[in-house]
Residue, then its C-alpha position, 0 to 999 in steps of 0.5 A: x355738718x349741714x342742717x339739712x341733706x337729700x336722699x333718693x334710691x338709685x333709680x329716683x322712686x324714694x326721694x325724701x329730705x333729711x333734717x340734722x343733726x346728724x351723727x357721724x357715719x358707722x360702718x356695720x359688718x353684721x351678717x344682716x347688713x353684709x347679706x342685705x347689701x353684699x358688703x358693709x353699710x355705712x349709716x349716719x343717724x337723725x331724728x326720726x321726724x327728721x325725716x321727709x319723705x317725699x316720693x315714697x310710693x316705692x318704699x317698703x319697710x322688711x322685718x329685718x329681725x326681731x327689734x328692727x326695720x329696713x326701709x328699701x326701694x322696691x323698684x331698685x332695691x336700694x337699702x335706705x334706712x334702718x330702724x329700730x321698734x319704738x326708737x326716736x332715731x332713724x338710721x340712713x344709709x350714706x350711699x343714699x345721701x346727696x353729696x356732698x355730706x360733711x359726714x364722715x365715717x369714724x366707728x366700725x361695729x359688729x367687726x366680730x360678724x366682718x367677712x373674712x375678705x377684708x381688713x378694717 
């Protein structure tokens, strides 16, 4: 896995540089994150200092539940992080990473929370 990747939103507003280690991708079915993004999430994870931002005018933090934070773009709206209150660790969403990763997709969680549409 790479020591360091980019990240950016699709329209370029958040920008920022992640430093690993990284953990392997997660796909998350849980009602949040599939009404949030209209499917599934996948997210690697790293140190929170890890990250860097370094346009972040346009990000905005959503109180995604009682325990834990969402980090989007305003201008596009792209999901890019997650975090939980008082954790060390920070959850980034793959769709916002650079290629290549190097990070694979190797667990699925919540699948109990799954739409019905799909199989995993």
């Amino acid at each position: 896995m790479p020591e360091s990747l980019s990240a950016k939103c699709a329209c370029g507003a958040v920008t920022a540089n992640l430093t690993g280690p990284f953990r392997d991708a997660m796909g998350c079915h849980c009602e949040t994150c599939r009404r949030q993004s209209g499917h599934y999430v996948a997210a690697t994870q790293i140190d929170a200092d890890g990250l860097q931002l370094l346009t972040s005018d346009r990000l905005k933090w959503w109180d995604a539940s009682e325990t834990a934070k969402r980090g989007f773009c305003s201008e596009c709206g792209s999901l890019m992080f997650w975090r939980e209150d008082g954790s060390d660790r920070m959850s980034v969403f793959m769709g916002c990473i650079d290629a290549p990763t190097g990070i694979k997709l190797t667990t699925h969680i919540f699948l109990e929370e799954k739409g019905d549409y799909y199989d995993v």
